[in-house]
mmCIF file of the C-alpha atoms, coordinates in Angstrom:
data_MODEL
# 
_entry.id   MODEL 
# 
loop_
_atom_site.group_PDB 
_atom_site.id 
_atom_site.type_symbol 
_atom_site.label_atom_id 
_atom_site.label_alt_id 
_atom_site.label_comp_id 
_atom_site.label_asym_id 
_atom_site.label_entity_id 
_atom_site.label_seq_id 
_atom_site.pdbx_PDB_ins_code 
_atom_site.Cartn_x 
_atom_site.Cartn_y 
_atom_site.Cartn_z 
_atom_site.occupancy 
_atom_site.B_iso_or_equiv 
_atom_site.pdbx_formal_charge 
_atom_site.auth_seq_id 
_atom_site.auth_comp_id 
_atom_site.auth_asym_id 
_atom_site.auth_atom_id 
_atom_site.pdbx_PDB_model_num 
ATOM 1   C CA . UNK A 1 1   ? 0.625   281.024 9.711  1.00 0.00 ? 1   UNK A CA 1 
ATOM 2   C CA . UNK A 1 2   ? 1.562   278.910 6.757  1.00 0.00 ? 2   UNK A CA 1 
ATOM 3   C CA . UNK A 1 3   ? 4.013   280.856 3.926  1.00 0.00 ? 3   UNK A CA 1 
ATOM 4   C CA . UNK A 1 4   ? 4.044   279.382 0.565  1.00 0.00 ? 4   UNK A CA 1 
ATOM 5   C CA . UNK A 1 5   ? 5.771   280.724 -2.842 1.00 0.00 ? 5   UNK A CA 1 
ATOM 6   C CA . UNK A 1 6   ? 3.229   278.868 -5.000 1.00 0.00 ? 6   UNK A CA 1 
ATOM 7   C CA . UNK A 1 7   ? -0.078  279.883 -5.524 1.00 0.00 ? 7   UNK A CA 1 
ATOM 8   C CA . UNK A 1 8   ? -1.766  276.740 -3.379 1.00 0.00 ? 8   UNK A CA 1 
ATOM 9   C CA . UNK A 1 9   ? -0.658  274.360 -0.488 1.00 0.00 ? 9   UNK A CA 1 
ATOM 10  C CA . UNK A 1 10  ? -0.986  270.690 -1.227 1.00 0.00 ? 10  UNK A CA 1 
ATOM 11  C CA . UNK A 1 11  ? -3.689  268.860 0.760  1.00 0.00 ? 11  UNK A CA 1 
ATOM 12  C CA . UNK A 1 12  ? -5.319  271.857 1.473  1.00 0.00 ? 12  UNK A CA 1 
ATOM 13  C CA . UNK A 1 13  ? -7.955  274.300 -0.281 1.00 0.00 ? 13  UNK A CA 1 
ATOM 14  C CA . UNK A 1 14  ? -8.397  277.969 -0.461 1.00 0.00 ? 14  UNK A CA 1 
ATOM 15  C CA . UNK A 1 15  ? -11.742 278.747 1.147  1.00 0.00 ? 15  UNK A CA 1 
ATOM 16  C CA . UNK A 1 16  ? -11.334 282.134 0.753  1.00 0.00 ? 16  UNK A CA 1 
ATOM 17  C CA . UNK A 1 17  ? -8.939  285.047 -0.743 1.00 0.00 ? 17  UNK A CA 1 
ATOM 18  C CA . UNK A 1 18  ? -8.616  287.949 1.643  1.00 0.00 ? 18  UNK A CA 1 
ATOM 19  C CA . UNK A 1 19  ? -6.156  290.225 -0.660 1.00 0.00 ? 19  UNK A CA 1 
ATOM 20  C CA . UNK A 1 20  ? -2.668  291.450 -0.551 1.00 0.00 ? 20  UNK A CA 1 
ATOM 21  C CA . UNK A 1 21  ? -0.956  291.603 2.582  1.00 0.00 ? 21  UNK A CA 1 
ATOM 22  C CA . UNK A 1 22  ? 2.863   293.285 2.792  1.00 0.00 ? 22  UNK A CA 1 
ATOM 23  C CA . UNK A 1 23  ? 5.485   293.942 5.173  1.00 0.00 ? 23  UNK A CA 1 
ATOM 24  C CA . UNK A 1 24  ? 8.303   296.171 4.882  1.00 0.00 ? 24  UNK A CA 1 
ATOM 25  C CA . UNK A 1 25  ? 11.445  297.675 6.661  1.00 0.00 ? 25  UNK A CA 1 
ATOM 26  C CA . UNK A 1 26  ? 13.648  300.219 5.271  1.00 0.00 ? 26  UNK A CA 1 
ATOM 27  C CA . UNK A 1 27  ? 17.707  299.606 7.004  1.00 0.00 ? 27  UNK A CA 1 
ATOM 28  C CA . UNK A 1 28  ? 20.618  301.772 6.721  1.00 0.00 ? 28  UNK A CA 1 
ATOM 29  C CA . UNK A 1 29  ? 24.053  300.601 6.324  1.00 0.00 ? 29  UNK A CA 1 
ATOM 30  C CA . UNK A 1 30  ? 26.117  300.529 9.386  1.00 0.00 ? 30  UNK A CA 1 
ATOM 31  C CA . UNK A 1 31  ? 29.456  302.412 9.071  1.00 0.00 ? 31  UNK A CA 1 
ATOM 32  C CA . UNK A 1 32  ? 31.340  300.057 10.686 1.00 0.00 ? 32  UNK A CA 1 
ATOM 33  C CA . UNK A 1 33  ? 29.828  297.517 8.568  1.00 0.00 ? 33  UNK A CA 1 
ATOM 34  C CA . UNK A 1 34  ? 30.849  299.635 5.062  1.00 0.00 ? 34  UNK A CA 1 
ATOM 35  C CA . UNK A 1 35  ? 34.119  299.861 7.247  1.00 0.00 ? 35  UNK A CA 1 
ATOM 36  C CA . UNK A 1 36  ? 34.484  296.105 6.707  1.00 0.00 ? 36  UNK A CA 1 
ATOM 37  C CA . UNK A 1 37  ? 33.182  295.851 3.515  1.00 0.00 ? 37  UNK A CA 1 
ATOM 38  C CA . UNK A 1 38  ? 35.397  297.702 2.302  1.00 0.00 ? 38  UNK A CA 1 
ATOM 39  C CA . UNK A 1 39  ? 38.428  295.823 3.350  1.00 0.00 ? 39  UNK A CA 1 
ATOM 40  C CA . UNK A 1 40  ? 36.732  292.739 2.035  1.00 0.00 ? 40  UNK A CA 1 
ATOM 41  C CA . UNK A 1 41  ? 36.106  294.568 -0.954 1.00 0.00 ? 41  UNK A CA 1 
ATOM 42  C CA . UNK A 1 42  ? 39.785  294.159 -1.184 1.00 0.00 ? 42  UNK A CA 1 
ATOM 43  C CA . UNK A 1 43  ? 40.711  290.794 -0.090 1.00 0.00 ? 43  UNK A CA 1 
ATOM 44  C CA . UNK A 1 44  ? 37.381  289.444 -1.149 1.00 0.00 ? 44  UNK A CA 1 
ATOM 45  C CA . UNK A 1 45  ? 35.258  286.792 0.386  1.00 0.00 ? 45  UNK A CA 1 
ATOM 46  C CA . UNK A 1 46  ? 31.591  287.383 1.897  1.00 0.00 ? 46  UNK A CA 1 
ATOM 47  C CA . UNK A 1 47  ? 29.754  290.467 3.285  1.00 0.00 ? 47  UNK A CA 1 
ATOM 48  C CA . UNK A 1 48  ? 29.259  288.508 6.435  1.00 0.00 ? 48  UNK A CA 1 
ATOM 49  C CA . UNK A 1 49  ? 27.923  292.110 7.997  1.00 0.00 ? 49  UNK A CA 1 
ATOM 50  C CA . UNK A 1 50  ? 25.391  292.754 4.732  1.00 0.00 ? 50  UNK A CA 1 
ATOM 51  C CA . UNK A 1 51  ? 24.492  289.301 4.749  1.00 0.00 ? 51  UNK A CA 1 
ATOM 52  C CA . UNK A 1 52  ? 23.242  289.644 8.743  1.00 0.00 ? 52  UNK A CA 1 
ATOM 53  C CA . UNK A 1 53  ? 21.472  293.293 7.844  1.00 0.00 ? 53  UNK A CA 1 
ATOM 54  C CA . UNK A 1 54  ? 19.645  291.608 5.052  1.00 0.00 ? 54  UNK A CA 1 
ATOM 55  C CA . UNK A 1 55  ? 18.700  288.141 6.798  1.00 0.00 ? 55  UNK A CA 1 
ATOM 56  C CA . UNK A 1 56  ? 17.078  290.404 9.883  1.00 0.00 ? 56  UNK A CA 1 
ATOM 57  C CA . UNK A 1 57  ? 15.043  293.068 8.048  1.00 0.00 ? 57  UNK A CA 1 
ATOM 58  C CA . UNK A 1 58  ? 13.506  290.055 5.376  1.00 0.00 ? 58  UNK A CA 1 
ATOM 59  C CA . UNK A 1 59  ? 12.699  288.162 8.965  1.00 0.00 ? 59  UNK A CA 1 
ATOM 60  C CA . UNK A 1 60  ? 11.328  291.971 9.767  1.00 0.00 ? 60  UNK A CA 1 
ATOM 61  C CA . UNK A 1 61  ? 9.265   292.167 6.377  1.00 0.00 ? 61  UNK A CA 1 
ATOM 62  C CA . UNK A 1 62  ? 7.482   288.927 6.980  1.00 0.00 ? 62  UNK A CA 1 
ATOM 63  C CA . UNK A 1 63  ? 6.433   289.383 10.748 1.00 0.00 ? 63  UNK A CA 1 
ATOM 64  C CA . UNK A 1 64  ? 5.105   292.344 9.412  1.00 0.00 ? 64  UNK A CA 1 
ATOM 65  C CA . UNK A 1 65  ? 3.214   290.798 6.486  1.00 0.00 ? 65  UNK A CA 1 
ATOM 66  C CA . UNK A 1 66  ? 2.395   288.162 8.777  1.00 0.00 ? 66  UNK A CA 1 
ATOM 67  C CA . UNK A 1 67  ? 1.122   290.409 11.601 1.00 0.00 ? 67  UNK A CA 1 
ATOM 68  C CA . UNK A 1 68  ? -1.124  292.377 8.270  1.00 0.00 ? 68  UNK A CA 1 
ATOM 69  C CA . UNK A 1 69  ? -2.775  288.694 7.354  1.00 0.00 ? 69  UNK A CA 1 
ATOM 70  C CA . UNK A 1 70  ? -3.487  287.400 11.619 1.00 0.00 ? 70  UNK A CA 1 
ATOM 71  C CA . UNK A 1 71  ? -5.336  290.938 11.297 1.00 0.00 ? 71  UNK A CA 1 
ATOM 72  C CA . UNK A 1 72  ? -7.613  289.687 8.430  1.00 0.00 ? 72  UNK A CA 1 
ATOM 73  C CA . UNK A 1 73  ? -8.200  286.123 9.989  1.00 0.00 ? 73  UNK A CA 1 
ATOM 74  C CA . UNK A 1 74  ? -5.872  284.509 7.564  1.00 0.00 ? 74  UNK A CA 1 
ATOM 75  C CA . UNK A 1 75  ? -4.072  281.428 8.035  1.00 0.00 ? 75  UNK A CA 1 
ATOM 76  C CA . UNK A 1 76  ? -2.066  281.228 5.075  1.00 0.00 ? 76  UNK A CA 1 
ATOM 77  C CA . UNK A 1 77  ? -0.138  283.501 3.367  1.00 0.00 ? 77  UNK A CA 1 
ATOM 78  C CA . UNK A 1 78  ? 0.692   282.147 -0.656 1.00 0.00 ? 78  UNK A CA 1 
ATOM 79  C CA . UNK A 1 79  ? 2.316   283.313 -3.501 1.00 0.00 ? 79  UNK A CA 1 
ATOM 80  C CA . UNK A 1 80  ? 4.488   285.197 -1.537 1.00 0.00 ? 80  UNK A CA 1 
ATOM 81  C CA . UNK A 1 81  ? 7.804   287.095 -3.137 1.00 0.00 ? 81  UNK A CA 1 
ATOM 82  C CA . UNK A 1 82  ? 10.107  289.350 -1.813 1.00 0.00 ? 82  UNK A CA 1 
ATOM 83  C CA . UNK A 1 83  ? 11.056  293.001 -3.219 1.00 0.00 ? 83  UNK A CA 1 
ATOM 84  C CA . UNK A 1 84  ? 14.152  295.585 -2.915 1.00 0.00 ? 84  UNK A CA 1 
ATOM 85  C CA . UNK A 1 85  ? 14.589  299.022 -3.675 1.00 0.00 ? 85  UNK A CA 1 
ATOM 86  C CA . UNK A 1 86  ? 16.765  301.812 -2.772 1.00 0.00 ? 86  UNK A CA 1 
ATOM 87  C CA . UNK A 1 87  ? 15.458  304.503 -0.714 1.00 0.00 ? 87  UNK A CA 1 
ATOM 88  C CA . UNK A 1 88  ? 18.517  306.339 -0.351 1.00 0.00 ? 88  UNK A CA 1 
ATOM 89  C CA . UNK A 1 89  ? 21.997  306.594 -0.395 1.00 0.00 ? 89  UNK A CA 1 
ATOM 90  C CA . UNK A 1 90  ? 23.194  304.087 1.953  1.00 0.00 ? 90  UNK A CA 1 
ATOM 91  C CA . UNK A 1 91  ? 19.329  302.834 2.737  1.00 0.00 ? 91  UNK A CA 1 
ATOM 92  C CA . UNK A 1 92  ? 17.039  300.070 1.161  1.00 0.00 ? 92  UNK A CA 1 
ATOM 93  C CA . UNK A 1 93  ? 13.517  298.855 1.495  1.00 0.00 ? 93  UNK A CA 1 
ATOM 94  C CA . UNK A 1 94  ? 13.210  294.745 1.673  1.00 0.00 ? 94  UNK A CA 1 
ATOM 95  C CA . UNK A 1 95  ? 9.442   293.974 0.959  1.00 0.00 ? 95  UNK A CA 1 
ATOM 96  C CA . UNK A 1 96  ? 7.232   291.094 1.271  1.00 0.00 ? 96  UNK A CA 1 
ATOM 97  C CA . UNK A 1 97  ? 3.894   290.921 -0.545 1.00 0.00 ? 97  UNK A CA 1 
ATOM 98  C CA . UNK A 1 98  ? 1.642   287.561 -0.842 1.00 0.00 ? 98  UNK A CA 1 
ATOM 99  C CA . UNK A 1 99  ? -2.049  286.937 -1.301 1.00 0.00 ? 99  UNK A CA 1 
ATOM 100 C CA . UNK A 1 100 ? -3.837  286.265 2.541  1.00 0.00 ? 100 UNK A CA 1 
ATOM 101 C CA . UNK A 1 101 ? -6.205  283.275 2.723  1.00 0.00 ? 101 UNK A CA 1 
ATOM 102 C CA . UNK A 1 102 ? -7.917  280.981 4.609  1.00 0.00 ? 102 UNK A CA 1 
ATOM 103 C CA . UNK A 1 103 ? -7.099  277.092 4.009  1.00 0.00 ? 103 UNK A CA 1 
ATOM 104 C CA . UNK A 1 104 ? -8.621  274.223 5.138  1.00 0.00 ? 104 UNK A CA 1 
ATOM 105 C CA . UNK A 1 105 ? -7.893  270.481 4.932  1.00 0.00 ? 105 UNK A CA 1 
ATOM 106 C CA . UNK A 1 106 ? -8.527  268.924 1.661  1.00 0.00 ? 106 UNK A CA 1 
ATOM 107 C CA . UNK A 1 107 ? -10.664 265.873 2.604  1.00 0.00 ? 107 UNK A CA 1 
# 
């Protein structure tokens, strides 16, 4: 499945648009991860903990988007953008959202 952020792939054409596709997860923090964050909320430096959470459930969001466009016979994904929001104390939503398509080669 090819991802793009722009609205069209170079060398390739959009033979048809097959709608929005999306993937989402919703993660809670970890207490031993707020456990750390605090301290470095002392010292300073990086989340390392946050940074991991947030790196696995936007992998999540797009196999899941992904896994929405294979359903539709897409083979593209474009225009694709990420979204947050918080659910909950101590919980967020990480979304993905793009437009599914088919490509082919440009000749």
């Amino acid at each position: 499945m090819l991802l793009s952020n722009t609205e069209y792939f170079p060398g390739y054409i959009i033979t048809k648009h097959l709608g929005l596709v999306q993937g989402s997860t919703v993660r809670a923090k970890h207490v031993g991860r707020d456990l750390m964050a605090g301290l470095k909320n002392i010292v300073g430096g990086e989340l390392k903990g946050y940074t991991e959470l947030l790196n696995e459930s936007r992998q999540e969001a797009i196999e899941r988007m992904i896994a929405q466009a294979s359903a539709v016979n897409a083979n593209a994904i474009i225009n694709v953008r990420f979204s947050t929001a918080n659910i909950t104390m101590g919980a967020a939503e990480i979304l993905a959202y793009g437009t599914a398509v088919v490509l082919a080669k440009r000749e």
